[in-house]
C-alpha positions in Angstrom: 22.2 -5.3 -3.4 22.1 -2.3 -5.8 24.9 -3.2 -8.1 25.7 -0.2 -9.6 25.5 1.9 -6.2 24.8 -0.4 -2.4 23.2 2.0 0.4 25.5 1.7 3.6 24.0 -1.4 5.3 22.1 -0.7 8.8 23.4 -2.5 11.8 22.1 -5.5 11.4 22.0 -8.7 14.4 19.9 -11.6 13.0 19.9 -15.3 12.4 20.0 -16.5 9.0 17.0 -17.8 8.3 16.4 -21.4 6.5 15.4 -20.9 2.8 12.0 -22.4 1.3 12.5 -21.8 -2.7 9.8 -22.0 -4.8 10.0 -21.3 -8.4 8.6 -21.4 -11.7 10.5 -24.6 -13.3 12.2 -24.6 -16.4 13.6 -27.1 -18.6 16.8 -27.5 -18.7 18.2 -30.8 -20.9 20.7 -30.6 -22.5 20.1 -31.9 -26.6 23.0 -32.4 -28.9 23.6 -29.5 -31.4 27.2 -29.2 -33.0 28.6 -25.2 -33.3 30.9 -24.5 -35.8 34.6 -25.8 -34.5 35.9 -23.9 -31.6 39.3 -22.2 -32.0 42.5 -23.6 -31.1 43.5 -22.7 -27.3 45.2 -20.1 -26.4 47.6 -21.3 -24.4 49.0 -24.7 -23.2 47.7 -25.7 -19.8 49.3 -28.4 -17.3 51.4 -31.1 -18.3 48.8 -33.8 -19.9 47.9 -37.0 -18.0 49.1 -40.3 -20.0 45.2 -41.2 -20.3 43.9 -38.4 -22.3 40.7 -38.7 -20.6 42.7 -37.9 -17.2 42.9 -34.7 -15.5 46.1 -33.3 -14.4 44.5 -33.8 -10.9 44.6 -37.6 -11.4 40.6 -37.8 -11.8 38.7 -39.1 -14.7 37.0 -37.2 -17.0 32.9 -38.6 -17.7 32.5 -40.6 -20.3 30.9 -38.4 -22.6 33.4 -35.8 -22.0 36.3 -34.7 -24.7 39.5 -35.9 -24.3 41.1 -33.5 -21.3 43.3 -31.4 -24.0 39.7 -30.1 -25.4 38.9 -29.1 -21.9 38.8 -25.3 -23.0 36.0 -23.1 -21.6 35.9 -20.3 -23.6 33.4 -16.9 -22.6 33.0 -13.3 -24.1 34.0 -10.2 -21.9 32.6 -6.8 -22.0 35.6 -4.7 -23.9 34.0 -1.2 -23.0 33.9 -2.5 -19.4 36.2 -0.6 -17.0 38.9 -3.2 -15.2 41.3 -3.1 -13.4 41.8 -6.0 -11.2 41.5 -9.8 -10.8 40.4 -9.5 -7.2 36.9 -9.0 -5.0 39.0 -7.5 -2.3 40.7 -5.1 -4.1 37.6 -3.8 -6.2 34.4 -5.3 -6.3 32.6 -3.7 -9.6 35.9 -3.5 -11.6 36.7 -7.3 -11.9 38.4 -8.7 -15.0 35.9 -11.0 -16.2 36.7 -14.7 -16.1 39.3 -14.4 -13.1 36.0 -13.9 -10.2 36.9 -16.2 -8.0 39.0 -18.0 -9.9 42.1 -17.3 -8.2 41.4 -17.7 -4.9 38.6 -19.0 -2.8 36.3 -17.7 0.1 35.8 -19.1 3.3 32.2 -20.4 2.9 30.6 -21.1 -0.1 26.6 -22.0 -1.2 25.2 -24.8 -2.3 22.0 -25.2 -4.8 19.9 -24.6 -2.3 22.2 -21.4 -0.5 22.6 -23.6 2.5 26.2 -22.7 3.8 28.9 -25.2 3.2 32.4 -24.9 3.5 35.1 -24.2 1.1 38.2 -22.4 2.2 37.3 -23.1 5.8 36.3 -26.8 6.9 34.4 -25.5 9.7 33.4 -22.8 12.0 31.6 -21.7 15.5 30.9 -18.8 17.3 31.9 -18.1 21.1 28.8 -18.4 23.8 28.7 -14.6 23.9 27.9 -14.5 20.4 31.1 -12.1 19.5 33.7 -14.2 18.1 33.4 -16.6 15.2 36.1 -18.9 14.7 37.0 -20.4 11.2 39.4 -23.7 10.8 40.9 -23.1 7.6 41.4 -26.4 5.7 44.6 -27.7 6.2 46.7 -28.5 2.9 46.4 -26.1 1.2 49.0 -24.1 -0.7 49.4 -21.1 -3.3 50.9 -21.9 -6.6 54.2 -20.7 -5.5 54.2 -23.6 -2.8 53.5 -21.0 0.1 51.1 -22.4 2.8 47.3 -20.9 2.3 47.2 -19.5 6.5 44.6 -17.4 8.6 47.4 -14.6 8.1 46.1 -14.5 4.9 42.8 -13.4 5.6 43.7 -10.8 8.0 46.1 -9.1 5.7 43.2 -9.4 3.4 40.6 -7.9 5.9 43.0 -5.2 7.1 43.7 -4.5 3.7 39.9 -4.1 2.5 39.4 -1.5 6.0 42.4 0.3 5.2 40.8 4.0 4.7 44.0 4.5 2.0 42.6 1.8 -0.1 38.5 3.0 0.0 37.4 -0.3 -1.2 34.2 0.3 -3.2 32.9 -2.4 -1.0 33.6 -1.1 2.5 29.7 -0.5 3.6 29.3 -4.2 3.4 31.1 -4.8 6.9 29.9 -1.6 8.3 28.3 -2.0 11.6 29.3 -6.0 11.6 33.2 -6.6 12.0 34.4 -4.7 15.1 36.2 -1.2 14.6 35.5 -1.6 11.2 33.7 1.5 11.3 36.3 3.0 13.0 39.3 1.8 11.4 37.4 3.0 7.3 37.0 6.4 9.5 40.8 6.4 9.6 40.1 6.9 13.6 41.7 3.5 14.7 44.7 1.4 12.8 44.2 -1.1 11.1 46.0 -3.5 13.4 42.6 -2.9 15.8 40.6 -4.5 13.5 38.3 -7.6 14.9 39.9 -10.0 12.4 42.8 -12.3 14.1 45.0 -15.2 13.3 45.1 -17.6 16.4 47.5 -20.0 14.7 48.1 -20.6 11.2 45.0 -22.1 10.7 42.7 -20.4 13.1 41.1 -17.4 11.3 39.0 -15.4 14.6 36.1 -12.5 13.6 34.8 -10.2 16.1 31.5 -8.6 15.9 30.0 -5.1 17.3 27.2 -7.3 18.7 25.8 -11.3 18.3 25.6 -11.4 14.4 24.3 -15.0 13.4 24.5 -14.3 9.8 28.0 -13.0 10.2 29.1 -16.4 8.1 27.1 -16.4 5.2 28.3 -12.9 4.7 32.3 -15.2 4.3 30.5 -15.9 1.2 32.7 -13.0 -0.1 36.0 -13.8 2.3 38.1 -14.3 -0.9 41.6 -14.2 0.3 44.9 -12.1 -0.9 48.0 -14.1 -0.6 49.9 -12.0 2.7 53.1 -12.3 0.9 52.1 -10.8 -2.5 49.9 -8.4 -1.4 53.4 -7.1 0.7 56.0 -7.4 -2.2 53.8 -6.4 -5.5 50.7 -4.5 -3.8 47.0 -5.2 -4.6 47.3 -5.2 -8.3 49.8 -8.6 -8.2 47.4 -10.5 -10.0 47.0 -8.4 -13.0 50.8 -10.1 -14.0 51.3 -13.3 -14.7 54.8 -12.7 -13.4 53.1 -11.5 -9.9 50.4 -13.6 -10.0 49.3 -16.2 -7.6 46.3 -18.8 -6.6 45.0 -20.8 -4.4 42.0 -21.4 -6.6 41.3 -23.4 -9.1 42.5 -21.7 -12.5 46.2 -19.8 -12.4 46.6 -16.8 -14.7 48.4 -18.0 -17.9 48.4 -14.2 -19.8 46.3 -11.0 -19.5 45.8 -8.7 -22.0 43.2 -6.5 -21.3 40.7 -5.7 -24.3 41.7 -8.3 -25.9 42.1 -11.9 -24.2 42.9 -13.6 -20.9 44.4 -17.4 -20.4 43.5 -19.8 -17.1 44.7 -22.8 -16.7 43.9 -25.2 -14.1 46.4 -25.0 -10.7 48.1 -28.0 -10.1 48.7 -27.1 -6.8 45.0 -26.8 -6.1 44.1 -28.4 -2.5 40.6 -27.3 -1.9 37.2 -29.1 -2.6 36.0 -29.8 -6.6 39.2 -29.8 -8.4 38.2 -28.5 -12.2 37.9 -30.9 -14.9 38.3 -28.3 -17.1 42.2 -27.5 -18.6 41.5 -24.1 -18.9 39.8 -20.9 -19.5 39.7 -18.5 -22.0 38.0 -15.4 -21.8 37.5 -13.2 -25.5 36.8 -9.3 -25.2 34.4 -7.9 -27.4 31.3 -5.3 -27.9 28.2 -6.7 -26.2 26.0 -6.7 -29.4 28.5 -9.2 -30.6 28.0 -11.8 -27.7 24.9 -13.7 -29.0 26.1 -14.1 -33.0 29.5 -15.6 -31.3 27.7 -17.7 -29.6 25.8 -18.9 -32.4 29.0 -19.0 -34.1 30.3 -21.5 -31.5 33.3 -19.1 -30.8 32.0 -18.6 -27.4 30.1 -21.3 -24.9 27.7 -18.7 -22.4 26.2 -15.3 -22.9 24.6 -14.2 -19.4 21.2 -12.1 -19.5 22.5 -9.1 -19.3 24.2 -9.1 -22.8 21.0 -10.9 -24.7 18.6 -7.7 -26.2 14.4 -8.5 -26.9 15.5 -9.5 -30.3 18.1 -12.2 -28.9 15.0 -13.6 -26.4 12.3 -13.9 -29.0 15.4 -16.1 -31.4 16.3 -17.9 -27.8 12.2 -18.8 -27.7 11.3 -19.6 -31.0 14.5 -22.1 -31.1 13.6 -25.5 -29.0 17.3 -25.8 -28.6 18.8 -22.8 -27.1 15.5 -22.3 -24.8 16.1 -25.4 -23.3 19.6 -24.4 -22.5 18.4 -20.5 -20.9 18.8 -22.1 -17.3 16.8 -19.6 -15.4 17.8 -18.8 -11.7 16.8 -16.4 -8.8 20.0 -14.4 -9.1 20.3 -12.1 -6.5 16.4 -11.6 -5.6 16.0 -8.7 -7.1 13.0 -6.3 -7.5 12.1 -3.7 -9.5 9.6 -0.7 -7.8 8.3 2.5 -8.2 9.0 4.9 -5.2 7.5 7.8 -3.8 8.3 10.8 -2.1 5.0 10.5 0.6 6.0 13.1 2.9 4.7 15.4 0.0 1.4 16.0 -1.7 0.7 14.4 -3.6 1.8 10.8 -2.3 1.4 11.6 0.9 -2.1 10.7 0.5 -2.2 7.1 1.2 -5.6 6.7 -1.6 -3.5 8.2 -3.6 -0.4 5.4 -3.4 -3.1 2.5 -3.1 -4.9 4.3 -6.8 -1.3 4.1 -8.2 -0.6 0.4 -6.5 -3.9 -0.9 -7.9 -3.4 0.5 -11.7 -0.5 -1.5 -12.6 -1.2 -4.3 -14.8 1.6 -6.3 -13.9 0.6 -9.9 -15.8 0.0 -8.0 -18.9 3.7 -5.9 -18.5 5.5 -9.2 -17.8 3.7 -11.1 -20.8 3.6 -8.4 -23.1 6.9 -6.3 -22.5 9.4 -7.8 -19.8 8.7 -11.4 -20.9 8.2 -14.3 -18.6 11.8 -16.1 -19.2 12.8 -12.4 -17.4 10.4 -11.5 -14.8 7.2 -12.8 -12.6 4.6 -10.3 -11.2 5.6 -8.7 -8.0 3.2 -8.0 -5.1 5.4 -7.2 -2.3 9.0 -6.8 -2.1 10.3 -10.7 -1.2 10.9 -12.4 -4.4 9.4 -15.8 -3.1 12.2 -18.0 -2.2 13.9 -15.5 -0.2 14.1 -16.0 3.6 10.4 -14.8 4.9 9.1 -14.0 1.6 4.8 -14.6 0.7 5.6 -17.9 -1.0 1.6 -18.3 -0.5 0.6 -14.8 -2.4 -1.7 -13.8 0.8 -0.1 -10.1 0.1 -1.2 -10.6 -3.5 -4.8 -8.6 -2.5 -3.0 -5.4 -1.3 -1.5 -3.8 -4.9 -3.4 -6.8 -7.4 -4.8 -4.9 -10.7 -7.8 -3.4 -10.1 -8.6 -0.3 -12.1 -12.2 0.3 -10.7 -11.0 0.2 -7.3 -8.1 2.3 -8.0 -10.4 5.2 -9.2 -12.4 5.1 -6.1 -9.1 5.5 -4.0 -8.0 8.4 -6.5 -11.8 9.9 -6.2 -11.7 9.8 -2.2 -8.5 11.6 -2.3 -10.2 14.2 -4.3 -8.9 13.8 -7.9 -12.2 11.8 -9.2 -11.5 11.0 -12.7 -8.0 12.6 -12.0 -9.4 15.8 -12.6 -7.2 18.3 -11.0 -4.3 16.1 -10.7 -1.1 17.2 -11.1 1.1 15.9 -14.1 4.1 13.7 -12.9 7.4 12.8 -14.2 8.6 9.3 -13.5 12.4 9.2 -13.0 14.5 6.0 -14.0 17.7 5.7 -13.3 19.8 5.3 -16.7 18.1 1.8 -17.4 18.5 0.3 -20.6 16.4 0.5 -23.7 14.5 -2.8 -22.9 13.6 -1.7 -19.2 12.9 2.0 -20.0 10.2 0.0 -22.1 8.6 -2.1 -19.1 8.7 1.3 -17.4 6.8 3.4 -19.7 4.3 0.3 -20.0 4.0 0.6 -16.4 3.3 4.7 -16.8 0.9 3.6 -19.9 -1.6 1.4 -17.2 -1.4 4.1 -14.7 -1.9 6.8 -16.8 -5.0 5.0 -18.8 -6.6 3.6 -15.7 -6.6 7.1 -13.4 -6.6 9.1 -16.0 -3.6 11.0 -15.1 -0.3 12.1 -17.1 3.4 10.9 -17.0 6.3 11.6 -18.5 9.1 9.1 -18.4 12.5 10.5 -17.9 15.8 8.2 -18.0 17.9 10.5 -16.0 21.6 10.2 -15.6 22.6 7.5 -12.5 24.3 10.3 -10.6 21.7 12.9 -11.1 19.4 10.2 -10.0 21.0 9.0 -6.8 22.2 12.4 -5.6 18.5 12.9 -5.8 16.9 9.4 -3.8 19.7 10.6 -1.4 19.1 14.2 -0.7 17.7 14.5 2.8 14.8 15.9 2.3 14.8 13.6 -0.9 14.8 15.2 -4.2 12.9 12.3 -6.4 9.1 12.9 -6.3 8.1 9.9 -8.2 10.6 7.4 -9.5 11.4 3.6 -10.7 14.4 1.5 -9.5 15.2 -2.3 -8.7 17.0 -3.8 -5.5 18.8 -7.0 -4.7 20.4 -8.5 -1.4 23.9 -8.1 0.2 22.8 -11.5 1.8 20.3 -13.9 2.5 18.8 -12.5 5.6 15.3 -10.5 5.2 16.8 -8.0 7.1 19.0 -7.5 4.5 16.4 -6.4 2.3 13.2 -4.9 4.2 16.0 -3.0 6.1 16.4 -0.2 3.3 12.8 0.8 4.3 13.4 1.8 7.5 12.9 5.3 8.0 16.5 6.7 8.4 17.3 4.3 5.0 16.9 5.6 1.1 12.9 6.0 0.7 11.1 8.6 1.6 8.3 6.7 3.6 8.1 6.3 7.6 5.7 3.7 9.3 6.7 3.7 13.0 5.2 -0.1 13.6 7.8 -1.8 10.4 10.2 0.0 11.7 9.8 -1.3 15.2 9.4 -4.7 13.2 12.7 -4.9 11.8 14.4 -3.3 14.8 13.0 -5.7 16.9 13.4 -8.7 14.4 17.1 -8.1 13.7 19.0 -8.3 16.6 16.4 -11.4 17.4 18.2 -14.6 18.8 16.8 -17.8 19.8 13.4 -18.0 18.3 13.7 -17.7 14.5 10.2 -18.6 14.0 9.3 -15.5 15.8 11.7 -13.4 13.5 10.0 -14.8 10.7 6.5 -14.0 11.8 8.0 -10.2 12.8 9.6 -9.9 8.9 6.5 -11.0 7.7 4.3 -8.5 9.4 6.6 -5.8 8.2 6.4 -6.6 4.9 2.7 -6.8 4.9 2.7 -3.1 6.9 5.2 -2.1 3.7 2.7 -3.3 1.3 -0.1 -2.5 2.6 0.9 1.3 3.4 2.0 1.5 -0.3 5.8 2.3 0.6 6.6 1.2 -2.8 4.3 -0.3 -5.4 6.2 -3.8 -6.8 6.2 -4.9 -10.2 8.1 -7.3 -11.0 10.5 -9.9 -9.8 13.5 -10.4 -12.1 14.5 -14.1 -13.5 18.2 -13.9 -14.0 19.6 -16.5 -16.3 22.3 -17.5 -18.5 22.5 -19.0 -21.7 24.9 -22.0 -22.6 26.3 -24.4 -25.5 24.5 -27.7 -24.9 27.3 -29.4 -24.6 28.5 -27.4 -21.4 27.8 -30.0 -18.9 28.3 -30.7 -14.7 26.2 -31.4 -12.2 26.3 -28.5 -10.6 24.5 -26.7 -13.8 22.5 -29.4 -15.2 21.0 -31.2 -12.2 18.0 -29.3 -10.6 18.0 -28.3 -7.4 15.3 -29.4 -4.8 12.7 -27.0 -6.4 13.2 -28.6 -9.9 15.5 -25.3 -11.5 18.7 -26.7 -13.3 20.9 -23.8 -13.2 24.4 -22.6 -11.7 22.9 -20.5 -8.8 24.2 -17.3 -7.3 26.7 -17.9 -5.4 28.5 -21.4 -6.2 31.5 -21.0 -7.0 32.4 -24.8 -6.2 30.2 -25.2 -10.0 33.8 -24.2 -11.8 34.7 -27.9 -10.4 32.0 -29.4 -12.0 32.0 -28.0 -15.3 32.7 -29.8 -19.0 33.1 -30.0 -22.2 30.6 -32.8 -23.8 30.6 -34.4 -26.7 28.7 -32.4 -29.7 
């Protein structure tokens, strides 16, 4: 997934592979250091259990918990962030931070190792032509205001999200994979035609184009409106506490945007990991105030993101707060230079393979990204992900090799780099600390073929309207990319000829049409991805540098399973895409 701009999605038909992670392990105990004393809450959160070590969902707290009235989690907000709403459905990148999937709950959710377990739904199948994937929604379940959580709500939801009124920043996601959605964003069918049904109250039915495998892993993001709300107050209902309603975990106490939001845990909560936590309370400030308030105890996490060079080399030197960085995978992603090869001069292929081989990626990632943020990338796969060269046998194709990088240069007729021509590398408005990695990367290219670049952090518009221009507009240019999904088809797919880069190799793309609609022999697919990725790499369609660590930094005495215990590759961390962690989560003893 590009966060700040996701290409349409090709039609993709796969099966979701199994996942072998590997990783890089890192620490994650949790020692006893006491912050300064954390404010007062904010407000008051459900009626308090006679044992003060109870939760209002009658469950006992662990024994080296604070009593249940401490049970505050408090976490900083972005104040010159733009929000507007509470929910995924109604717009994806304009969240109010804190209430993510908080409110509500999806259908499926991941568990440390992104297998697929359920959540919302207790289980699901798919009909023997492939087309129709029925979800039982878990029966109980209620919204705060005592209406019944029912598969009505999910297609009010769905119908809602393909309405073309509504032009959910999210629509490409479905494109191609829930039938007439295409059709129905196109404002060319109603919305009532939509391939999402409710066979009874607690039958939720999606129909595909074609056989989709993966289709329920992509219910990773199924997180439901409530059908009555979204009818009486419109989308926006959970941006009042007056209109506000949950079938999550946390209800919405008060909202007051720049400034502070109130959770508290929902009573009425049916669904698996009730919270142990009483509440949630989420502070807005300016980013370059996150880390001293977190030193300051007046906030428990500060994600990635929000922590500058300065704040990583303090996190590093400090045996405390490195041990509580938990590193994770996040969402795969990569960061790459591109090429425009149906132009001189990258359309010599000595000329990509001189540019893939003069990258000294160890020495970037030591030196400049830092190892607690990135690895070395040889191909595009971050290993761990579905198909990816857990085994480095790509590692040959783009490894450091300045000598053999100005033979490939000489033999496509620039020895030495005389004649040339100077280049301007394009990023697309990356922050200070990445623009830095980038011009590192320029600095090795540049001193190893002899050859000039100019870095230039264009504007993200100017920049995309470039990639996208057909013929493309970017001669030479950096970016990163992360998945929609966990499906290599997901990823390799934006390489495909009629996707964003400017590259064509008729064999990968035969690969990945041919792998994705592939059923019934998922060792086969995998071999298929594989070869395509090697083609990619091999062909220079991109050269990789890095693979980004994501992390999060916490208070040592945030505590739960679901953060602290490693998963089966040894990383303690809350991974992308468990949500059920918010049930697991603290407050320790400090």
């Amino acid at each position: 997934m590009d966060t700040s701009c996701s290409p349409k999605l090709l039609r993709l038909i796969g099966v979701l592979t199994s996942m072998v992670l590997i990783a890089l392990v890192m620490g994650a105990c949790a020692p006893t250091v006491a912050p300064s004393a954390a404010p007062a809450p904010q407000a008051e959160a459900p009626a308090a259990a006679a044992d003060a070590m109870m939760t209002v969902f009658g469950e006992k707290l662990p024994d080296d918990a604070v009593p249940y009235d401490q049970q505050i989690y408090r976490m900083p907000c972005d104040v010159t962030a733009n929000h507007t709403t509470a929910d995924f459905m109604v717009a994806v990148y304009q969240r109010y931070c804190g209430l993510d999937n908080a409110l509500t709950l999806a259908l499926i959710d991941l568990d440390q190792d992104f297998n697929i377990i359920p959540m919302a739904a207790e289980s699901w199948d798919v009909s023997e032509d492939g087309l129709t994937w029925t979800f039982k929604i878990r029966p109980g379940m209620v919204w705060s205001d005592g209406t019944p959580v029912t598969a009505h709500d999910w297609v009010a939801t769905y119908r809602y999200a393909a309405d073309p009124e509504h032009a959910w920043d999210f629509a490409w996601f479905y494109s191609g994979v829930i039938k007439n959605w295409d059709e129905v964003i196109a404002g060319e069918l109603p919305v009532e035609e939509l391939g999402v049904a409710a066979v009874d109250d607690l039958t939720f039915q999606v129909t595909t184009y074609g056989p989709f495998p993966p289709l329920p892993g992509m219910m990773k993001f199924s997180f439901a409106l409530q059908a009555k709300a979204l009818a009486e107050h419109g989308p926006y209902y959970n941006s009042d506490p007056a209109t506000s309603v949950t079938m999550g975990r946390f209800k919405l106490v008060s909202l007051e945007p720049g400034k502070r939001i109130v959770l508290e845990a929902n009573e009425m909560y049916k669904g698996p990991n009730p919270p142990r936590l009483k509440g949630i309370e989420v502070i807005y400030m300016d980013p370059s105030t996150f880390f001293p308030a977190f030193q300051n105890g007046e906030v428990y996490e500060v994600i990635y993101e929000k922590l500058t060079p300065a704040d990583f080399d303090i996190i590093l030197a400090d045996p405390v707060l490195s041990a509580n960085y938990l590193r994770h995978f996040g969402d795969f992603r990569t960061d790459y230079l591109l090429f425009d090869t149906f132009n001189p001069p990258f359309n010599d292929l000595n000329v990509r393979k001189a540019f893939a081989k003069s990258v000294d990626r160890e020495s970037i990632v030591t030196n400049v990204y830092g190892e607690i943020k990135a690895m070395p990338a040889y191909s595009f796969l971050m290993p761990g992900f579905p198909s990816s060269d857990v085994e480095g046998v790509l590692k040959e194709y783009q490894m450091y090799n300045c000598e053999a990088a100005q033979q490939h240069l000489a033999d496509a007729g620039y020895p030495g780099g005389a004649g040339f021509p100077k280049l301007e590398m394009w990023l697309r408005n990356e922050s200070p600390a990445l623009q830095a990695v980038f011009q590192a990367v320029a600095a090795s290219i540049a001193e190893c073929l002899n050859v000039e670049i100019e870095v230039s952090n264009k504007d993200f518009k100017v920049y995309m309207d470039a990639l996208n221009a057909k013929p493309t507009q970017l001669q030479f240019g950096a970016v990163s990319y992360g998945m929609d999904y966990l499906d290599p088809s997901n990823m390799l797919g934006i390489f495909v000829s009629t996707g964003r880069h400017s590259w064509k190799n008729d064999e990968f793309d035969r690969l990945i049409r041919e792998a994705t609609p592939l059923v019934g022999d998922p060792e086969l697919r995998d071999q298929m991805f594989r070869e395509a990725e090697r083609i990619l790499v091999d062909d220079v369609g991109s050269v990789f540098i890095d693979h980004r660590w994501q992390g999060t930094l916490y208070q040592p005495f945030v505590q739960g399973e679901g953060l602290r215990e490693p998963d089966s590759n040894g990383i303690a961390a809350w991974h992308w895409g468990n949500d059920w962690v918010w049930g697991d989560l603290y407050i320790a003893q400090q």
